[in-house]
C-alpha positions as CSV (number, residue, x, y, z in Angstrom):
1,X,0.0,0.0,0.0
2,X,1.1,3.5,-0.7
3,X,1.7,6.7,1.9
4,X,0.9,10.2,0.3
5,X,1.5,13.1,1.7
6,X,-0.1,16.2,-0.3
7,X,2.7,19.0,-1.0
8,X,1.3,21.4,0.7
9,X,2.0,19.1,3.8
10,X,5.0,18.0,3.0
11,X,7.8,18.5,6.4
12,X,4.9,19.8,8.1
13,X,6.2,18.5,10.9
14,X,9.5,17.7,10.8
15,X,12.5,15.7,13.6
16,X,16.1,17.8,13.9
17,X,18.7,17.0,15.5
18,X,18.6,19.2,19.2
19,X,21.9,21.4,18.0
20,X,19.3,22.9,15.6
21,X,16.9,24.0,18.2
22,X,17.9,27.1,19.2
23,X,18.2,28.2,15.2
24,X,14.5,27.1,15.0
25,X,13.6,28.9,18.1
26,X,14.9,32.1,16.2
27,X,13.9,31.2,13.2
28,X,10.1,31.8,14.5
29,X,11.1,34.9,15.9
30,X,12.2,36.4,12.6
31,X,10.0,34.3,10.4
32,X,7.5,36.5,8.2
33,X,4.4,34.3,8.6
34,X,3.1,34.9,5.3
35,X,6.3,33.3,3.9
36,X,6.7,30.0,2.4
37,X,9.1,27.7,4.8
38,X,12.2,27.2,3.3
39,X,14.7,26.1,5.8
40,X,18.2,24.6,6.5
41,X,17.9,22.2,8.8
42,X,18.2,18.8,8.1
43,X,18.8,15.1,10.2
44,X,20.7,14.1,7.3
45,X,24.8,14.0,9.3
46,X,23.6,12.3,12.2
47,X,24.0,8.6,10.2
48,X,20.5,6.9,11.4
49,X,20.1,3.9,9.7
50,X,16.4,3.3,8.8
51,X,17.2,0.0,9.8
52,X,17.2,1.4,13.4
53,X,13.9,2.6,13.0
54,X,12.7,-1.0,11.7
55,X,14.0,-2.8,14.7
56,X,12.4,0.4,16.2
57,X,9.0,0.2,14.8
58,X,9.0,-3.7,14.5
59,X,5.6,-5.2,15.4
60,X,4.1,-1.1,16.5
61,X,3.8,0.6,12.6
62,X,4.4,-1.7,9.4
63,X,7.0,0.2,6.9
64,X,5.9,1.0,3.3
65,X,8.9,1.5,0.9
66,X,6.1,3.5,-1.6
67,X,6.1,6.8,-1.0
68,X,4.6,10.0,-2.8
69,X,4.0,13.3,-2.5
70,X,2.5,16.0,-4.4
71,X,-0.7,17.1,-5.9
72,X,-3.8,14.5,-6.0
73,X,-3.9,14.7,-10.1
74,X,0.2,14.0,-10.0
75,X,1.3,12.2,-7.2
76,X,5.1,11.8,-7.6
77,X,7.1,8.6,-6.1
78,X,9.5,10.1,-3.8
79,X,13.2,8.8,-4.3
80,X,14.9,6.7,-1.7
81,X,10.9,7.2,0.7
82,X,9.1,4.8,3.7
83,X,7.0,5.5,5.9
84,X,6.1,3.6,9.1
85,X,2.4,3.8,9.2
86,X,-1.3,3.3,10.8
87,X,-4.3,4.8,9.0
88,X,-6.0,5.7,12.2
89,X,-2.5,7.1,13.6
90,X,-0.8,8.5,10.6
91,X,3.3,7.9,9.7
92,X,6.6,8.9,10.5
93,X,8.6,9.2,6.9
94,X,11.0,10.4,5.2
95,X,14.1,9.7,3.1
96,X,17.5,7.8,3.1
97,X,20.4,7.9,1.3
98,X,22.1,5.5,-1.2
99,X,23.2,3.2,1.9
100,X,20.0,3.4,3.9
101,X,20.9,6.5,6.0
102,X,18.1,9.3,7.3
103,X,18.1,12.5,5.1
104,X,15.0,13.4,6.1
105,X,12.5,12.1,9.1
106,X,8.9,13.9,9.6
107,X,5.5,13.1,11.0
108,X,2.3,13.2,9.7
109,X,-0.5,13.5,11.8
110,X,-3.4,15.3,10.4
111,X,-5.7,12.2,10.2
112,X,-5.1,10.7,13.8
113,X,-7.8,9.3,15.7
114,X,-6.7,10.5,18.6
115,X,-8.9,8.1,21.0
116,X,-7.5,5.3,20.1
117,X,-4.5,3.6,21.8
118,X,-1.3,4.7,20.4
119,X,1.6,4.4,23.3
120,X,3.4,2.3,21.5
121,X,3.4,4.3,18.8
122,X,4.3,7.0,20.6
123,X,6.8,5.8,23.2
124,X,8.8,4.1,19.9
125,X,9.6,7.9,18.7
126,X,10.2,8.7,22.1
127,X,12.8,5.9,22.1
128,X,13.9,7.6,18.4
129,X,14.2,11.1,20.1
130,X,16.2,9.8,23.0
131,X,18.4,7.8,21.4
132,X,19.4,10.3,18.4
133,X,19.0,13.5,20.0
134,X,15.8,15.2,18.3
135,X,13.4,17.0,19.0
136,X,10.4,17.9,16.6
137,X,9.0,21.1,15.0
138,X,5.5,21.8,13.8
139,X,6.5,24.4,11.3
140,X,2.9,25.2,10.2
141,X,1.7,25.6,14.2
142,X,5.0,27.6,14.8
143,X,5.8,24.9,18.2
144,X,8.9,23.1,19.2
145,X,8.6,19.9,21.2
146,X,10.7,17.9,23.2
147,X,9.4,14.8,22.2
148,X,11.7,12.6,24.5
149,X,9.4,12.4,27.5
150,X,6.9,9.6,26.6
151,X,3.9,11.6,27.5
152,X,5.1,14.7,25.3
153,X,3.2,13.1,21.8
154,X,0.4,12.7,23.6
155,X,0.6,16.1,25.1
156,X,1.0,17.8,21.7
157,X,-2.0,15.8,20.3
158,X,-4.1,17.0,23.0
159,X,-3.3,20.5,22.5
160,X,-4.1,20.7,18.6
């Protein structure tokens, strides 16, 4: 089965490494909110294998290797994309390299079901945060999360 994600979503959400927060945090500050996003920051340098996030993820979100993006009348294939996925929860994707390394990790959550039962979901990108350092921004809401505490999804989702 294949994960879209509409361009206009597209690094909505987005994990950083933590030596990028205080650049984001200033970044908001100095932002003209009419603007498109265009930013710097990326995870890619931090050398994540996705195959971390599969041991990660094993038996919590099953991993797609078809990704696309773009518009509904030209959905494009995105090079090198997964995504770890629910329908009722929504997927962490993104991009790897040539030898299976993290360019780019984000979230989509736009279609959660938020009553249902997702702390394992949530506690394995905890355990993602934690162990690589990240924390996660909602460019679109203008917020920074530390997602390491394993309550701190679940606090985001009930403030949306």
């Amino acid at each position: 089965m294949t994960y879209y994600v509409h361009a206009q979503d597209w690094r909505t959400v987005e994990l950083l490494p933590e030596e990028n927060y205080e650049a984001v945090i200033e970044w908001f500050k100095h932002d003209d909110p009419g603007q498109m996003i265009i930013h710097p920051y990326r995870i890619s340098g931090l050398n994540i294998p996705r195959s971390r996030l599969d041991q990660i993820f094993k038996d919590i979100l099953p991993r797609d290797d078809d990704l696309m993006t773009g518009y509904a009348r030209e959905p494009m294939p995105v090079e090198n994309g997964f995504a770890y996925y629910d329908p009722d929860f929504g997927a962490i994707y993104g991009t790897t390299d040539e030898n299976g390394i993290l360019t780019l990790l984000c979230f989509d959550c736009q279609y959660c079901d938020c009553g249902k039962d997702f702390s394992a979901a949530m506690k394995a990108i905890s355990t993602i945060a934690t162990e690589f350092r990240l924390f996660m921004v909602d460019w679109l809401l203008e917020q920074v999360v530390d997602i390491r505490p394993d309550d701190a999804l679940q606090k985001y989702f009930d403030g949306m």
